[in-house]
N, C-alpha and C positions, 0 to 999 in steps of 0.2 A: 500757592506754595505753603502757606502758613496751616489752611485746612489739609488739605492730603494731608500736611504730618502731623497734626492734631489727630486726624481719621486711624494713621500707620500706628501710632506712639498710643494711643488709646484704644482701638481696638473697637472705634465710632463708625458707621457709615457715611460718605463721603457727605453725604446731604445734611447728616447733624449735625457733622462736625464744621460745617460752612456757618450755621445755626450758633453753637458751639460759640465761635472763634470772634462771630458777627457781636456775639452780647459781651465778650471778654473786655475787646474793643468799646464798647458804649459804656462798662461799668468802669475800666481804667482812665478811658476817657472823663469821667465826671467824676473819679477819684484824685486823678491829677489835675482837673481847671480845678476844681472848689477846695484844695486841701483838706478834704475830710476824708481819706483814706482809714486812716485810724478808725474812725467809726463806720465803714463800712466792709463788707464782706462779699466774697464770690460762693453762688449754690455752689451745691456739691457738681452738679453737670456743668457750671459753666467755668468750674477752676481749671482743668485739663485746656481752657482755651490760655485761660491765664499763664499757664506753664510753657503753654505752647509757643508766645509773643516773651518771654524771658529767655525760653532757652536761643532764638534766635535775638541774641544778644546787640547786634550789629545794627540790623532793622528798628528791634524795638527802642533802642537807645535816643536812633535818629526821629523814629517818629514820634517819640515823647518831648527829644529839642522843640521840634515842630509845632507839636500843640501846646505844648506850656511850658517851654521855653527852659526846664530840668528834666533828668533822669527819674521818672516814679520808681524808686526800689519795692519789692515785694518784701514784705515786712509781715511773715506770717505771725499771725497770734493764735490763743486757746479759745477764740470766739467760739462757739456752740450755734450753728447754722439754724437759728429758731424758726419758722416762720415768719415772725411778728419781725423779726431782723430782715428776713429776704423781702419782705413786705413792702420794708420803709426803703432797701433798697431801692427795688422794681420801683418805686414812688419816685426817688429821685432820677433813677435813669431816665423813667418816662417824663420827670418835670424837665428835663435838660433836652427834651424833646428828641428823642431817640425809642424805636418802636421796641418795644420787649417783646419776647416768646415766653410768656408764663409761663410755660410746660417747664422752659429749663430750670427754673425761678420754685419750684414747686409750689406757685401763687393761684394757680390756675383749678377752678372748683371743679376739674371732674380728673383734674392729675392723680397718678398713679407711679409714682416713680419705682426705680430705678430704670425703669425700662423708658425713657424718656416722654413721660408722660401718655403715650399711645400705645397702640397695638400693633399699626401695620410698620411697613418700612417709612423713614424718613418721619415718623409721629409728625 
């Protein structure tokens, strides 16, 4: 459910946006167990997944109860998507023990984004 309308609403292939929606989850996840949201931020490819678990208000609500026991609000700021920031992200998603796709991450040494870091379908 949640990819198709990431894929529909973005204008992603079904397979990215499963990709997509799969890091949204790992980086909100370890934005709401460790309360460091604040200092943390979503690449430019994986916010659409972000958008995607908001606008399904209902679900995302309950499964935020779920994992840490409040609602994570999306609290956008004028952060500047540096590398050196998606970096220390990817760092913590992957220290909280969750597999990153650096292609989305633009962390990944032979990435090329926007095109999601590859060439063929599904990068």
């Amino acid at each position: 459910m949640l990819a198709s309308f990431c894929a529909d609403e973005y204008g992603l292939e079904r397979c990215v946006a499963d990709r997509v929606v799969d890091q949204a989850l790992a980086l909100v996840h370890v934005m709401g167990s460790t309360g460091e949201g604040a200092t943390m931020a979503p690449s430019e490819l994986v916010d659409p997944g972000w958008h995607t678990l908001i606008l399904h208000t209902g679900w995302y609500a309950e499964w935020c109860e779920e994992q840490f026991g409040y609602f994570l609000h999306h609290q956008p700021n004028s952060k500047v998507r540096t590398r050196g920031l998606m970096t220390d992200v990817v760092a913590r998603v992957r220290a909280a023990g969750f597999e990153v796709d650096d292609r989305l991450w633009g962390t990944a040494a032979d990435c090329n984004p926007p095109a999601c870091c590859g060439d063929g379908p599904c990068c």
